[in-house]
Backbone as CSV, one residue per row, in Angstrom:
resi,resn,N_x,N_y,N_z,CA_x,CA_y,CA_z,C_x,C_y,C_z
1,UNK,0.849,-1.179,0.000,0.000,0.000,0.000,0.889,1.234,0.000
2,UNK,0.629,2.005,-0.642,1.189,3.867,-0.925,0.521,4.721,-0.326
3,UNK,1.241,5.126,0.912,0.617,6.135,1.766,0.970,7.290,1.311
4,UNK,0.296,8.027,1.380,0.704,9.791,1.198,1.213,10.807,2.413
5,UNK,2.289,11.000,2.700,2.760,11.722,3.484,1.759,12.342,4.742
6,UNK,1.038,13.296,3.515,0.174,14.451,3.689,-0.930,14.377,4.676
7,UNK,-1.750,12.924,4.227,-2.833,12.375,4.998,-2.045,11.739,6.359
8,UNK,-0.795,10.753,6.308,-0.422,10.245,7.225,0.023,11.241,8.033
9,UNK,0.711,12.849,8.200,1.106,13.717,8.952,-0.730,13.952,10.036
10,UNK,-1.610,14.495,8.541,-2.939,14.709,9.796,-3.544,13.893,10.269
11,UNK,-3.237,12.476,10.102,-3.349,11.260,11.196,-3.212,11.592,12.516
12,UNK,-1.574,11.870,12.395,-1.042,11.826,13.379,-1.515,12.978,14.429
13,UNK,-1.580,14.128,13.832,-1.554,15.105,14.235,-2.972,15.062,15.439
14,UNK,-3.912,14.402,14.166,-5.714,14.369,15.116,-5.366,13.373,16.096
15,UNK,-4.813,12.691,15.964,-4.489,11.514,16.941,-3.824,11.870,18.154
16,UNK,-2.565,12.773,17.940,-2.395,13.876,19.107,-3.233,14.438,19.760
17,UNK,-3.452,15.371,18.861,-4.798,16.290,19.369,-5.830,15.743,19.905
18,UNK,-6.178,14.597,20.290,-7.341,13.861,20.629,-7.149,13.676,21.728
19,UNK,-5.792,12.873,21.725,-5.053,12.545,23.214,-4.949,13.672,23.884
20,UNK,-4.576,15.211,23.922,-3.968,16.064,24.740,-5.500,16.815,25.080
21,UNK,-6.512,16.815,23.964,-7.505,16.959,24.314,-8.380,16.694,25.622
22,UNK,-8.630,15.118,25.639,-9.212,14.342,26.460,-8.458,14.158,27.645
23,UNK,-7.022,14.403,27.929,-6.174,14.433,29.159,-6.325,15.099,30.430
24,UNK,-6.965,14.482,31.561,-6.974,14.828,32.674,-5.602,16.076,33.188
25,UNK,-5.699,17.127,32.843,-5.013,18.185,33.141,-5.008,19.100,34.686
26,UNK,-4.210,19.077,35.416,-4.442,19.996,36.976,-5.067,21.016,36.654
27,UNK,-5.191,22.171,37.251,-5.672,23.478,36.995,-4.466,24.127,36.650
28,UNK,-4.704,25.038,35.561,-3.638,25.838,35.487,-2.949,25.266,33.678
29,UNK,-3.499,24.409,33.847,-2.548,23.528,32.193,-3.910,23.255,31.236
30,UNK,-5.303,24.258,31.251,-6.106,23.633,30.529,-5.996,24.227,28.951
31,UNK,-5.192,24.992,29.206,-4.466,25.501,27.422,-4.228,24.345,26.631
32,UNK,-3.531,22.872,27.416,-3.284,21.700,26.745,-4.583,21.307,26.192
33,UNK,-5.580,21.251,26.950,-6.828,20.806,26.316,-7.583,21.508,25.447
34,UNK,-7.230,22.928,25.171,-7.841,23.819,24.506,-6.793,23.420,23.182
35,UNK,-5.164,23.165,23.293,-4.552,22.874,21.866,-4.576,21.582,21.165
36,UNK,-4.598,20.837,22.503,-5.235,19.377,22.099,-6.537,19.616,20.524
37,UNK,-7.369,20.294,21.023,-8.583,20.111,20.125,-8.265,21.170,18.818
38,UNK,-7.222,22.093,19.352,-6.633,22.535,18.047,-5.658,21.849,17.361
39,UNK,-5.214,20.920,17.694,-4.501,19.879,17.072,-5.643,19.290,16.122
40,UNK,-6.163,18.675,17.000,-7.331,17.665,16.513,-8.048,18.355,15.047
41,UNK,-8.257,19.449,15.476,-9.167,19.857,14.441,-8.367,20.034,12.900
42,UNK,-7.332,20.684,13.369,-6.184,20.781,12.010,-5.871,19.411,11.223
43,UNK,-5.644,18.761,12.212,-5.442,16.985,11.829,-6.866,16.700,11.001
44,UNK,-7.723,16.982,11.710,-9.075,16.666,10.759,-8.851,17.129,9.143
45,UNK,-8.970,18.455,9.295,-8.731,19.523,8.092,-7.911,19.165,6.916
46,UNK,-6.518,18.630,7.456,-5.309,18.065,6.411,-5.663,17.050,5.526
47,UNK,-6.423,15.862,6.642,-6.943,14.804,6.139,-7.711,15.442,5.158
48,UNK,-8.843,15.921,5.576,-9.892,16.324,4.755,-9.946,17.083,3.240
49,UNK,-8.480,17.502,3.289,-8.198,18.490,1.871,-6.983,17.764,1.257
50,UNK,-6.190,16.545,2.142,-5.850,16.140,1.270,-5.868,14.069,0.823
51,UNK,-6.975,13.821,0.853,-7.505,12.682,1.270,-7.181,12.351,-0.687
52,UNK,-7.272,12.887,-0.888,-7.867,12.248,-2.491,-6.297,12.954,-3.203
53,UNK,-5.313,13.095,-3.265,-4.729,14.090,-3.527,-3.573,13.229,-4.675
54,UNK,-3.937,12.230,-5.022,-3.557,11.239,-6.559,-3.867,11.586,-7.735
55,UNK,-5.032,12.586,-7.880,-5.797,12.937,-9.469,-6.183,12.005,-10.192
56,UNK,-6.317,11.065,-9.534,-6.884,9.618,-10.308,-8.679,9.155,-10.054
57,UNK,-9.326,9.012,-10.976,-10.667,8.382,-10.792,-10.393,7.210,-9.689
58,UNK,-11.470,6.691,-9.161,-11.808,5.648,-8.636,-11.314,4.380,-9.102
59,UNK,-12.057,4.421,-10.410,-11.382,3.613,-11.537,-9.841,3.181,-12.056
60,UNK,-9.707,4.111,-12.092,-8.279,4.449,-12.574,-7.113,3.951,-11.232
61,UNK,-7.733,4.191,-10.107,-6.442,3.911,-8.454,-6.644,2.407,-8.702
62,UNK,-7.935,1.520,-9.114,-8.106,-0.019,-8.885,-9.017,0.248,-7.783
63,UNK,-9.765,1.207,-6.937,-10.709,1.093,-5.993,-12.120,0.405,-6.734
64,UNK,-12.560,0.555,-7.912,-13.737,-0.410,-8.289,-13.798,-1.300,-9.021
């Protein structure tokens, strides 16, 4: 399988962001949970704009 950089970086990134998100934080550190979900969301975003980013039909990758 041929991963694309691009998508595998905002994997990672939402996958961070998810974790630092949801992290039981003391008082005083809830900025982590506020960047957590700005992680997350960017990670979403990357994926999202660059999910398809081959220029190839459906057809054409072997997906049908």
């Amino acid at each position: 399988m041929k991963a694309s950089w691009k998508t595998t970086a905002g994997g990672i990134l939402a996958a961070i962001g998810g974790i630092l998100a949801t992290a039981a934080m003391p008082d005083g550190y809830i900025w982590i949970n506020t960047g957590g979900s700005v992680l997350a969301s960017v990670g979403t975003l990357i994926i999202g704009a660059t999910a398809r980013d081959n220029d190839v039909s459906s057809e054409q990758s072997g997906a049908k």
